[in-house]
N, C-alpha and C positions, 0 to 999 in steps of 0.2 A: 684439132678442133672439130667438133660433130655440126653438122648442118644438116639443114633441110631438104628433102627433095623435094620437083614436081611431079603433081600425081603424072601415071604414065603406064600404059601396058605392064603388068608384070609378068606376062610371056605363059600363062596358068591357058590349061587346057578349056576354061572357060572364058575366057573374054579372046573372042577372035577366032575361035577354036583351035588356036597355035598350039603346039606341043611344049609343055612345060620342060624347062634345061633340067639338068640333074640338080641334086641337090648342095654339090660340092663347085657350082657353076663360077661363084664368085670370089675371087682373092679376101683373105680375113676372114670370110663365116666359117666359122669352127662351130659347126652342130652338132657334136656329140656329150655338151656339155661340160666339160673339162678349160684349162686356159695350161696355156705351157708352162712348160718351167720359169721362162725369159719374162712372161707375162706376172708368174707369181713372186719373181723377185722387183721384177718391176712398181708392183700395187704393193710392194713393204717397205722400199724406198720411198715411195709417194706417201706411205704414211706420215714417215717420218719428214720428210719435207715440208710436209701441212702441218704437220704441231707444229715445226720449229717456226714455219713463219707466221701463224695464228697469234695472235700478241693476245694475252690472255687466255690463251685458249680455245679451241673451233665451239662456236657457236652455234651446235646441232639440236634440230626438232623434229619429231616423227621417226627415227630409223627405224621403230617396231611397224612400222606401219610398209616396211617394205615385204611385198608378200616372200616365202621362202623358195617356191617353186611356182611354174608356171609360165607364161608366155606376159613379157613386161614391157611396156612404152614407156621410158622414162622421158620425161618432157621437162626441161626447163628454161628459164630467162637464161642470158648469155652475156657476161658487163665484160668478160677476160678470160684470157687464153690460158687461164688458170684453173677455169672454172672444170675442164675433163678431166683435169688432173684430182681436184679435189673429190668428183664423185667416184673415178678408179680407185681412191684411197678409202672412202667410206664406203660405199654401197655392200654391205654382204654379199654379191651373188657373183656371180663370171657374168660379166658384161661385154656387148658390142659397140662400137660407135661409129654412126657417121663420121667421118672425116675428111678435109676440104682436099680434093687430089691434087691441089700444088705440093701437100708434102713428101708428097711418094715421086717427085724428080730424080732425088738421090738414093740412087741405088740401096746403101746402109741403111737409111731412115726409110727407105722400103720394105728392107728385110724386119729393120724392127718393127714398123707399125704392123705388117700384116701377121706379126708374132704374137701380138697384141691386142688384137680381135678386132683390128681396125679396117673398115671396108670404104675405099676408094667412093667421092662420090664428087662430079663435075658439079658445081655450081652454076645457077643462069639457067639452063636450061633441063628438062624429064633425064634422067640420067638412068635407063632400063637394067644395065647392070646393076648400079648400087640399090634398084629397091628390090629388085628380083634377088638376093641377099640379105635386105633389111628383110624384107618378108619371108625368108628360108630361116632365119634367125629367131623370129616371133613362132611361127607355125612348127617350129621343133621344141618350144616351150621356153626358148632364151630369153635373155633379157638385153632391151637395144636400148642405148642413150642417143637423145636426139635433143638438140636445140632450133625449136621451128623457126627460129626467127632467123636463121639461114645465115645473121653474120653480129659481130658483137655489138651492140648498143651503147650510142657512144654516148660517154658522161651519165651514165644513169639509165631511166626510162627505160618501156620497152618498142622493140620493134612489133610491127603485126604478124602472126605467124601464119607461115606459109601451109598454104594447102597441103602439103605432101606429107604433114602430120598427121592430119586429118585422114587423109587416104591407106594411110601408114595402117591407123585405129581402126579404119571402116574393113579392106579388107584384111586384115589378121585376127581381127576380131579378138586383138589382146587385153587386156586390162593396163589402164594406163595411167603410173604414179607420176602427179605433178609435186612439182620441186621448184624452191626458190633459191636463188644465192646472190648477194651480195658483199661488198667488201673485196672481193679481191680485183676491182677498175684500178684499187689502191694498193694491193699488192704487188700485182701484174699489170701495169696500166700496156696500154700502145707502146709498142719501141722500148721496152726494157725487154732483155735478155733472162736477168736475177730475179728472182722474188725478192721482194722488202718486208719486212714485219709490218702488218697490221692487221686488224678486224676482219676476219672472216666467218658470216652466217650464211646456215644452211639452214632450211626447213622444208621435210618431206610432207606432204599430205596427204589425204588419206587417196588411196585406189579407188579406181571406177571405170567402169565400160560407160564410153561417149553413148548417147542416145541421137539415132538417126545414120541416113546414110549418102549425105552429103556430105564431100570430104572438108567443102570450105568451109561448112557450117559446122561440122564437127572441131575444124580447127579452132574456129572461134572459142568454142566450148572448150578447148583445152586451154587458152590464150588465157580467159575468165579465171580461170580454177588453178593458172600459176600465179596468175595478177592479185589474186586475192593470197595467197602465201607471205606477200610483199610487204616491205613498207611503201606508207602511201608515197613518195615519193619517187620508189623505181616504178609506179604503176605508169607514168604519164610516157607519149610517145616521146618516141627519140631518132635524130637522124641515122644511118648506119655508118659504121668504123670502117 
């Protein structure tokens, strides 16, 4: 599951005048464009995973709108733990994601997520590794999935997204596609294991570089531009999961 970070040092020759790490600093950023073998048979399984539990069918809008190259912020709402899986299945491009570091405990599900372009990120607190990585991932022209709202939003609604989107956008200076999904709180709800058949939409919209360079304000501005993808219903707050 991708989360948010807080903004925080990313260790660059200019802010603090620190010396910036290498580029290979972070477990999971794979920068030279490519994803593994593990990785591509992994997003053909998830295809197939998502049609089979999409009852009718996945309910997609926008995929032309995801650019082909380039450095990507993909930003979206977050109802289930379903929700990384379905964008690994759709998105055309080799993707990275945030992911919450409780799952890298077990060694195996260590080896596979960081096979998988999956970069370690502590939740609660600025986590310097995982953004010094989100941001070695964007400024090499990749494409990063991030759900700002840091944890799933329970029954609906959304959470307010965290700064570290924001900061993510300001300095990478990436272009950043916002994205809506709903339906799978019902596929995937809390405490299932299985998927279950039912309703899953997706809608991408269109790209934009955030204006300004405030990261909170920037986040807002991305918070807006996924809220408005929505039905009016997931737009309202919600407590977290």
């Amino acid at each position: 599951m991708a989360s948010s970070p807080g903004p925080t040092d990313d260790l660059d020759p200019g802010v603090g005048g620190r010396k910036a790490a290498g580029p290979r600093a972070t477990p999971g950023a794979r920068l030279d464009g490519s994803q593994s073998a593990l990785l591509t048979l992994t997003r053909a399984v998830l295809r197939l995973t998502v049609r089979a539990s999409a009852k009718g069918g996945l309910e997609l809008e926008g995929l032309a709108n995801v650019p082909s190259e380039g450095s990507l912020l993909i930003c979206s709402n977050h109802v289930s733990n379903f929700d990384p899986l379905v964008y690994a299945a759709i998105i055309p491009r080799v993707i990275h994601a945030l992911t919450k570091a409780e799952l890298f405990g077990n060694p195996v599900m260590r080896a596979f997520l960081l096979r998988c372009n999956c970069i370690a990120i502590r939740r609660g607190a600025p986590d310097r590794l995982a953004v010094r990585g989100a941001l070695a991932v964007l400024r090499s022209g990749g494409a990063l999935l991030l759900f700002p709202e840091g944890h799933r939003a329970a029954a609906g609604g959304m959470l307010e997204f965290e700064p570290g989107a924001g900061y993510l956008a300001v300095r990478s200076g990436a272009t950043v596609l916002p994205c809506a999904i709903w339906g799978t709180e019902e596929v995937l709800p809390k405490h299932r294991l299985v998927p279950r058949r039912g309703r899953i939409a997706v809608r991408l919209g269109q790209p934009f570089r955030p204006v300004g360079e405030d990261p909170v304000a920037v986040s807002r501005e991305l918070q807006a531009a996924v809220a408005r993808l929505l039905p009016e219903r997931y737009r309202s707050s919600a407590d977290r999961d």
